[in-house]
GULO-12493 format. One record per residue (C-alpha): x, z, y; residue number from 1; residue in three letters. Coordinates in Angstrom, 3 decimals. Layout:
residues N
[[X, Z, Y], NUM, 'Ala'] ...
//
This chain:
residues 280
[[51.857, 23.582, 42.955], 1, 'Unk'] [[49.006, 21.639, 41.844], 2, 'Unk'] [[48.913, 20.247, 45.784], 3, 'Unk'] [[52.550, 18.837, 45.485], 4, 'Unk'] [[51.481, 16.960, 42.194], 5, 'Unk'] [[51.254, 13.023, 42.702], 6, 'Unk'] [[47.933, 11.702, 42.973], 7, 'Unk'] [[46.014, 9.975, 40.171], 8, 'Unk'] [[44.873, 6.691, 40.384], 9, 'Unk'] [[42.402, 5.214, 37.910], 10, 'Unk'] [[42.494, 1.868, 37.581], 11, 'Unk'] [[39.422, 0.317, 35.899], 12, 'Unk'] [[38.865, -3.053, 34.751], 13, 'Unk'] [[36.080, -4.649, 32.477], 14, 'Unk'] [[39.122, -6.564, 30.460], 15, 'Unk'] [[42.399, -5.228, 30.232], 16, 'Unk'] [[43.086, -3.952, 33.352], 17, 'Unk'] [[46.328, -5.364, 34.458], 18, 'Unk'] [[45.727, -7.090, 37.772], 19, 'Unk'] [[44.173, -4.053, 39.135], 20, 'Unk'] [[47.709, -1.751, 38.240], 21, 'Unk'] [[49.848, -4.623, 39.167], 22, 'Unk'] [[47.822, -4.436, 42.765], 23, 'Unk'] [[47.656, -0.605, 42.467], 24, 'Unk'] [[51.580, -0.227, 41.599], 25, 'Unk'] [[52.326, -3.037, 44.624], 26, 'Unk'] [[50.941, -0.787, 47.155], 27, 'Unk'] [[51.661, 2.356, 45.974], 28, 'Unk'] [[55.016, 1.505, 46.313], 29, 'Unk'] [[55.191, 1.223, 50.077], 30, 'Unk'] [[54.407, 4.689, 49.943], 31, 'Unk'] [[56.537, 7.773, 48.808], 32, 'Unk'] [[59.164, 5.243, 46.158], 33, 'Unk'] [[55.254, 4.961, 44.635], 34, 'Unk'] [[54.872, 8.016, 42.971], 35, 'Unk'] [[51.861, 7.939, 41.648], 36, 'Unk'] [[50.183, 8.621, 38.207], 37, 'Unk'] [[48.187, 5.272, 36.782], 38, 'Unk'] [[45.518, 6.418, 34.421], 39, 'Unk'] [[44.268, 2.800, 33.164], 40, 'Unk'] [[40.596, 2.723, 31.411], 41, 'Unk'] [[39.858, -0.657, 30.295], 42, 'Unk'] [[36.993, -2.478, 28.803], 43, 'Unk'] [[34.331, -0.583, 31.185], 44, 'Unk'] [[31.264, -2.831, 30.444], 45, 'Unk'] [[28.598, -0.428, 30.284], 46, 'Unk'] [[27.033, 1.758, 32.255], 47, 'Unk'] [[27.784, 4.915, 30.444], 48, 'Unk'] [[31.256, 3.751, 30.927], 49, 'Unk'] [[31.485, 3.860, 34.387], 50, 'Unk'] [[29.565, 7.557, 33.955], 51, 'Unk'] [[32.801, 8.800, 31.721], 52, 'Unk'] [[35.290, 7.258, 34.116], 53, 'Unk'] [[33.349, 9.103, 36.620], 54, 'Unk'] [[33.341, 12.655, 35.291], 55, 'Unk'] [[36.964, 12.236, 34.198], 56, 'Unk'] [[37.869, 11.087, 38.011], 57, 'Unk'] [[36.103, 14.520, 38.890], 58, 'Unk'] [[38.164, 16.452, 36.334], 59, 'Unk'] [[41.283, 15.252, 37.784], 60, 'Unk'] [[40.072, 16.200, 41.245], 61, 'Unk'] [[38.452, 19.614, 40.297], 62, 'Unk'] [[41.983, 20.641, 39.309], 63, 'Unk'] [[43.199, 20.238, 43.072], 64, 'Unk'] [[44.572, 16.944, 42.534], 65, 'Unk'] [[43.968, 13.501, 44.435], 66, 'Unk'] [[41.928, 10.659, 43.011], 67, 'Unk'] [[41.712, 7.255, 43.657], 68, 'Unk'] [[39.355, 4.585, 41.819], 69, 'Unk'] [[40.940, 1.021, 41.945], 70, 'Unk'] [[38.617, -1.347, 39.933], 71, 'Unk'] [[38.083, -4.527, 39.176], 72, 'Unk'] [[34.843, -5.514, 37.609], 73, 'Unk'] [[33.196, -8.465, 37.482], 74, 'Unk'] [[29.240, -7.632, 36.925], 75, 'Unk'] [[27.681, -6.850, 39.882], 76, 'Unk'] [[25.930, -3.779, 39.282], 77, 'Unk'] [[28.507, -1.796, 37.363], 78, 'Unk'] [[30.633, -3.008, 40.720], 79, 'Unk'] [[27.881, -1.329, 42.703], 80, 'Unk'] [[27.221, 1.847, 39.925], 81, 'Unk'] [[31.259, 2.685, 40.513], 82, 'Unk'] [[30.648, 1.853, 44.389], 83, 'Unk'] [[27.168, 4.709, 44.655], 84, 'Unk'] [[29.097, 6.915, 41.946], 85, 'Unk'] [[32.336, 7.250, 43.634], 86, 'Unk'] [[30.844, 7.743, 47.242], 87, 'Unk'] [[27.898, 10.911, 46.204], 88, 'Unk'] [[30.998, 12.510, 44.389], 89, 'Unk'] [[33.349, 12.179, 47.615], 90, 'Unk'] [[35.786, 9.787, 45.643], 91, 'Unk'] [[37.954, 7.405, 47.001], 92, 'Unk'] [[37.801, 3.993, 45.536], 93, 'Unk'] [[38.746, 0.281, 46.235], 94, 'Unk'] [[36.715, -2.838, 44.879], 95, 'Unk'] [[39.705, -5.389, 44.441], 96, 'Unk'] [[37.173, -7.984, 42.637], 97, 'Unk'] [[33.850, -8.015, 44.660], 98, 'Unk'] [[35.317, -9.417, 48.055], 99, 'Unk'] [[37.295, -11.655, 46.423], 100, 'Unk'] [[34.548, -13.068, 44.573], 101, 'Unk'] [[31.953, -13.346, 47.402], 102, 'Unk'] [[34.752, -15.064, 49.163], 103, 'Unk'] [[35.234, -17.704, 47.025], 104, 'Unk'] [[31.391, -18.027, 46.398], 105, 'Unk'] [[31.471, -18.617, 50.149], 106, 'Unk'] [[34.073, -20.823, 49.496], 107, 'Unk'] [[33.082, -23.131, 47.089], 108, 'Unk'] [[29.380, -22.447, 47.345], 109, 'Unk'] [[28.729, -21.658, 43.489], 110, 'Unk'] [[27.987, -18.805, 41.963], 111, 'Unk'] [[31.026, -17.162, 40.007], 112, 'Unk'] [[30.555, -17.515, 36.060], 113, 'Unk'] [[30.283, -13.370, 35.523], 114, 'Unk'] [[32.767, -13.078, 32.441], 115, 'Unk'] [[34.865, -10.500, 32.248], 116, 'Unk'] [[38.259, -10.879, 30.788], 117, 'Unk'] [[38.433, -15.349, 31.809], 118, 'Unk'] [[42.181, -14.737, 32.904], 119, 'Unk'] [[43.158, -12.957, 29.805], 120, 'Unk'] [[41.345, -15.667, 27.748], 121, 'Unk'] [[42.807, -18.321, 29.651], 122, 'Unk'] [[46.195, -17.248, 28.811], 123, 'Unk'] [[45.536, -16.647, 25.712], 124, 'Unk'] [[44.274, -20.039, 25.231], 125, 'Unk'] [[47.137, -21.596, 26.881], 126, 'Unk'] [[49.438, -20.225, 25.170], 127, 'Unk'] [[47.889, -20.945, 21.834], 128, 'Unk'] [[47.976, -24.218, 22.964], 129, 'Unk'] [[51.600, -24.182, 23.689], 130, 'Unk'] [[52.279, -23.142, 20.177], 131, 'Unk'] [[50.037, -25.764, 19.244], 132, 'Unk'] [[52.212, -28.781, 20.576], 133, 'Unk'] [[55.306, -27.125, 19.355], 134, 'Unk'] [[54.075, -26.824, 15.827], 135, 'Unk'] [[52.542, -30.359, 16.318], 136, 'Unk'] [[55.956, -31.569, 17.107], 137, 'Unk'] [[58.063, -29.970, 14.319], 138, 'Unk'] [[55.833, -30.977, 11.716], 139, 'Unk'] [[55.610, -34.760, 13.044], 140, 'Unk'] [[56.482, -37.414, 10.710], 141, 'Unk'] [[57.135, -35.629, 7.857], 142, 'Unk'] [[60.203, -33.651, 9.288], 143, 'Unk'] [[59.361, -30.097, 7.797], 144, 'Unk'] [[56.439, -29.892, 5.224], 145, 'Unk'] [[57.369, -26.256, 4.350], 146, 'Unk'] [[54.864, -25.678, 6.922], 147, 'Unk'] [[51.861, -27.424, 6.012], 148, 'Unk'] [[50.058, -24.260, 4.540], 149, 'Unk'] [[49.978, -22.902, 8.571], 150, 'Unk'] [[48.559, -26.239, 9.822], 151, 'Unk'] [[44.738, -26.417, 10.583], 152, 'Unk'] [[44.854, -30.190, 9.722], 153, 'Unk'] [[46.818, -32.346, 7.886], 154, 'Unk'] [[47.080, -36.435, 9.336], 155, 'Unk'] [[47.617, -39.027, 6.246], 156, 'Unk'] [[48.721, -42.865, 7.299], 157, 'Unk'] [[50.980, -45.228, 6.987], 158, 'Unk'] [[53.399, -46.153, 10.178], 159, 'Unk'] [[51.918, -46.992, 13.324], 160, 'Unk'] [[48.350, -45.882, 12.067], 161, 'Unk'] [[48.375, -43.315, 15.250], 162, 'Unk'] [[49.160, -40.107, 13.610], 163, 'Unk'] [[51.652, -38.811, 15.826], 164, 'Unk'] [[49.902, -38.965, 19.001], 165, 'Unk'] [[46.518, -38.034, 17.804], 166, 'Unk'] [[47.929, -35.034, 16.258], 167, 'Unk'] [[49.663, -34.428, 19.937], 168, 'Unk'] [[45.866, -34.891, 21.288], 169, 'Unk'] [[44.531, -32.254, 19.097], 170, 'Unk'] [[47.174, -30.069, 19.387], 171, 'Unk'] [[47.301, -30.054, 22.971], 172, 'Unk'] [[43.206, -30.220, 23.843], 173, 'Unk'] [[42.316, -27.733, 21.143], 174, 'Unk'] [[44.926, -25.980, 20.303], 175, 'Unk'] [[45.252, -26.793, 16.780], 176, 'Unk'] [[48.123, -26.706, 14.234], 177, 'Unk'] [[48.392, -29.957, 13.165], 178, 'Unk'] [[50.896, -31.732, 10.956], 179, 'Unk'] [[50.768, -35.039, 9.668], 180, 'Unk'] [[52.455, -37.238, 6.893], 181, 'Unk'] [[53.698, -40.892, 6.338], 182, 'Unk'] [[52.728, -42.414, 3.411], 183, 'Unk'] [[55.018, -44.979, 1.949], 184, 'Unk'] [[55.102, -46.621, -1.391], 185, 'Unk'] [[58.423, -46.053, -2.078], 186, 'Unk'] [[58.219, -42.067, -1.423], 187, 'Unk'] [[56.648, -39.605, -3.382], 188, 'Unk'] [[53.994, -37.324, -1.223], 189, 'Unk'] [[55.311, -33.889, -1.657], 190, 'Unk'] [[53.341, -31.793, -3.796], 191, 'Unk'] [[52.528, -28.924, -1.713], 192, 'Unk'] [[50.132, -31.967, -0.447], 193, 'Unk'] [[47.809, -31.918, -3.452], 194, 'Unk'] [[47.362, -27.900, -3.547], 195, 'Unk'] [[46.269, -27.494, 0.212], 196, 'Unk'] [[42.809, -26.634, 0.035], 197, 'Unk'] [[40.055, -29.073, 0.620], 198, 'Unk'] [[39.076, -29.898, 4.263], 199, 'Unk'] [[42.195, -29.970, 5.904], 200, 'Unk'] [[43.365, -33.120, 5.420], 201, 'Unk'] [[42.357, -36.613, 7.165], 202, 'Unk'] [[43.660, -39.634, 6.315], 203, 'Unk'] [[44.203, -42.461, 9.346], 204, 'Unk'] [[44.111, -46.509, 8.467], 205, 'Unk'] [[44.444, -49.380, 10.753], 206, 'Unk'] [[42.844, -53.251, 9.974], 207, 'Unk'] [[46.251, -55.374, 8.957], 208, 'Unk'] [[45.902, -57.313, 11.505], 209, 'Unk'] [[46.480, -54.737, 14.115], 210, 'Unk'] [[49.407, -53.451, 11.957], 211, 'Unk'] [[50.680, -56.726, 12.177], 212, 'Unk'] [[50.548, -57.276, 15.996], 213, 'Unk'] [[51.760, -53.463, 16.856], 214, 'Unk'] [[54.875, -53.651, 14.068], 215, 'Unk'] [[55.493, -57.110, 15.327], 216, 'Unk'] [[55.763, -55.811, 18.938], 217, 'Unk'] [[57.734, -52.840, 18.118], 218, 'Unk'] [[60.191, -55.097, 16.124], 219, 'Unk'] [[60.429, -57.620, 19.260], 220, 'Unk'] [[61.265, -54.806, 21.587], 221, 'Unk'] [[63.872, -53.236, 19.072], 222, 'Unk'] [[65.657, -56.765, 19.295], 223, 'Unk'] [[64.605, -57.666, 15.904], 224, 'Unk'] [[62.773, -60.223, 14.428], 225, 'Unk'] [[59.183, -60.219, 13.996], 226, 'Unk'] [[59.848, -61.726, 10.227], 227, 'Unk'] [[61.601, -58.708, 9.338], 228, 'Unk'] [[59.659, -57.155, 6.109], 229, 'Unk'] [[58.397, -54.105, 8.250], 230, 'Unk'] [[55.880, -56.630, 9.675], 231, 'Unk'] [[55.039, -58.678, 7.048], 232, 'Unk'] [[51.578, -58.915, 6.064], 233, 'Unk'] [[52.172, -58.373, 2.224], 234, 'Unk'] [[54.229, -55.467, 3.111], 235, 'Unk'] [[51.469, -53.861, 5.027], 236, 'Unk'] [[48.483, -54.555, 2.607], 237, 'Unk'] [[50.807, -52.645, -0.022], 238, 'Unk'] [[51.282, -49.977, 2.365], 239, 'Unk'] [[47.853, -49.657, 2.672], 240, 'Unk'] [[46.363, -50.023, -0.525], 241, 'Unk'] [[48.718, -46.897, -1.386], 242, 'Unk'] [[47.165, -45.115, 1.495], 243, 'Unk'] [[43.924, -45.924, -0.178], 244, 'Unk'] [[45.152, -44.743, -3.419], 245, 'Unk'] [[46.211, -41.232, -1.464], 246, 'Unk'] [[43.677, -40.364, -0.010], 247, 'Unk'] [[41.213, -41.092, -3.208], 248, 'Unk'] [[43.578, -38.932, -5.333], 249, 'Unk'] [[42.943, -35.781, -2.418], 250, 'Unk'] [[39.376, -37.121, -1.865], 251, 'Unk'] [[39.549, -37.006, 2.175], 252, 'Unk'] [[37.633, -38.476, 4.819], 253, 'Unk'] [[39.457, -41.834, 6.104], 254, 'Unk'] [[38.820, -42.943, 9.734], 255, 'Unk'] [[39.718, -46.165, 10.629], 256, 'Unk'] [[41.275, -46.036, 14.051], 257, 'Unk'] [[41.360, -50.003, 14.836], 258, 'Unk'] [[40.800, -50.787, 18.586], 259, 'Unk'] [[40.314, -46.983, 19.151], 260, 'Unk'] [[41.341, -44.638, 22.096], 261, 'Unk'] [[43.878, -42.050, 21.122], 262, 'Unk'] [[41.039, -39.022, 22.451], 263, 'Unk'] [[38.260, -41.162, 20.403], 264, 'Unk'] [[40.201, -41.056, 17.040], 265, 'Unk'] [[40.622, -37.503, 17.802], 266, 'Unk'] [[37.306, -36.662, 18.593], 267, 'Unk'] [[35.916, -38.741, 14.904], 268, 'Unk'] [[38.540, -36.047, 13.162], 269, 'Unk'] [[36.805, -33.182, 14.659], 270, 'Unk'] [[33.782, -34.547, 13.665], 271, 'Unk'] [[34.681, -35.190, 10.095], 272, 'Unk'] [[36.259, -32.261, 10.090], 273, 'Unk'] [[33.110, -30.352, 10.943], 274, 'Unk'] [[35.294, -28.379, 13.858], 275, 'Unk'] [[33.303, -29.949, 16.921], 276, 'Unk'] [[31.095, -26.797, 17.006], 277, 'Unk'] [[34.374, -24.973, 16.956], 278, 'Unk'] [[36.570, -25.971, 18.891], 279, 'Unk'] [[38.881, -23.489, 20.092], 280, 'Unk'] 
//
């Protein structure tokens, strides 16, 4: 009876484990509608790991039943531990990682980085990122400030003073929640503003000059006339003395983004911001 059971197949992996089943399950199933059982042990970063995969692999077998050790592991010598293990018990076992890796060493003629779990982190990452720009996106301009107590980093400025697509930098090169604000005389800041906590908020000017030439522009290509009060330069002097009155009420760093790259701008906030050690 214990002959016609399926075999067992432990898949081991230093992270999570899941490209060496998705491998394990892809072959399997060319054989027998793949009816196998997957016992996954994850996380094996120690030596004494690979000892109680080992005995458990033995258990199984002990019991009449076939093993197989699929494993992917980046560290050479628990690679070679499992390898010496696996072969003085009579084990079957497959390295999925180790040829792949001296392969592309070959390849690219560097040595591989040796960190377990990259792929998983990656994703992770990326998709942190993802949520990032999204959240970046809803919260631009203003559009939804029930949100601001989720946001990493609140951007302060009047229009055109680069808040949107510095907080689209940020968002999508660190993978932070930012939001950011207009500030305009005639409109109250909301008040949920004045109880975030200190250190997440940044405030962005521009010389009036530059306001003058970008609003200017921006009028011209909108078919309107550069006159127009939007690009006046009393307009934007009170625009920006209320940013100046803003940003001294929540007492936060200004950075003056005149004649600045998008990526430099974003790279002063971090710095303010005390987040370049950190960066995610």
């Amino acid at each position: 009876m214990k002959g016609d059971a399926p075999p067992v197949v432990f898949v081991v992996s230093d992270s999570l484990g899941e490209t060496a089943e998705l491998v394990t399950k892809a072959a399997a199933i060319q054989f027998n509608s793949g009816m196998v059982e997957v016992r996954r042990i994850h996380h094996v970063q120690e030596e004494t790991d690979v000892h109680r995969m080992i005995a458990k692999a033995r258990k199984v077998e002990s019991s009449g039943r076939r093993v197989l050790i699929v494993y992917t592991i980046i560290l050479p010598a628990l690679r070679n531990l499992i390898q010496r293990e696996a072969s003085r018990f009579g084990l079957a076992s497959v390295d999925i990682m180790g040829p792949m890796m001296n392969a592309f060493a070959q390849l690219t003629g560097k040595p591989p980085r040796l960190q377990p779990g990259l792929v998983y982190r990656m994703d992770k990452q990326y998709f942190a990122r993802v949520e990032a720009v999204e959240f970046a996106v809803k919260h631009d301009d203003g559009k939804d400030t029930s949100g601001l107590r989720e946001a990493d980093l609140v951007l302060l400025g009047i229009s055109r003073s680069s808040k949107t697509p510095v907080s689209l930098f940020l968002a999508h090169a660190r993978g932070l929640k930012v939001a950011n604000l207009p500030l305009v005389p005639e409109i109250k800041p909301p008040e949920i503003l004045f109880r975030l906590e200190r250190g997440r908020t940044v405030g962005l000017t521009v010389s009036p000059e530059q306001l003058y030439r970008i609003r200017a522009a921006r009028l011209q290509a909108m078919g309107l006339g550069a006159d127009a009060n939007y690009a006046s330069m009393e307009r934007i002097m009170a625009e920006l003395n209320y940013a100046e009155d803003v940003f001294r009420r929540l007492r936060c760093p200004v950075i003056d983004a005149t004649d600045r790259a998008i990526e430099e701008t974003a790279n002063q906030v971090l710095e303010v911001m005390g987040w370049r050690a950190k960066q995610r």
